[in-house]
C-alpha positions, 0 to 999 in steps of 0.5 A: 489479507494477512501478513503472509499475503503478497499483495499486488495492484490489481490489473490496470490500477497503478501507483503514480506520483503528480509532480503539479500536485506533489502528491501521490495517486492510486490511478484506476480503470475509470477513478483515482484516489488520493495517497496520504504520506502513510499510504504512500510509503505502503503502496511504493513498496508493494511489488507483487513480490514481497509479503506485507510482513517483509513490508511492516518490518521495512517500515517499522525499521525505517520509522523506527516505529512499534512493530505492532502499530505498523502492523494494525496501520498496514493491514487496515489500509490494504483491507481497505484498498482490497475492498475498493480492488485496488490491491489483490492478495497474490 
């Protein structure tokens, strides 16, 4: 994925917030990943509608952070998570 990819969860695989555990999870067909809070703020802007560069400048904006370390951050994660077909590039 680049950053013109729009990025979605893939069919069946969800985003969902545990309020026992207070954590996020990535709820799959069959398995479930735990969120860190950095992956968490990624994934709970992924709509299917906005590209991750409109995604790296929300974050970079709201953490007051370097746009290009967001950037790196971002799309070692979505690769990752592409890899396991959790995101699919739209």
């Amino acid at each position: 994925m680049t950053e013109t990819s729009v990025p979605r969860f893939a069919r069946g695989t969800r985003l969902q917030y545990d309020r026992v555990r207070q954590t996020w999870f990535i709820q799959a067909p069959e398995r479930a990943f735990q969120a860190d809070a950095i992956a968490a703020e990624v994934l709970q802007r992924v709509d299917g509608t906005r590209t991750l560069a409109a995604i790296i400048d929300e974050l970079a904006q709201t953490f007051a952070a370097p746009r290009d370390i967001i950037t790196r951050d971002v799309l070692a994660l979505v690769h990752e998570l592409a890899e396991k077909q959790v995101l699919l590039a739209a």
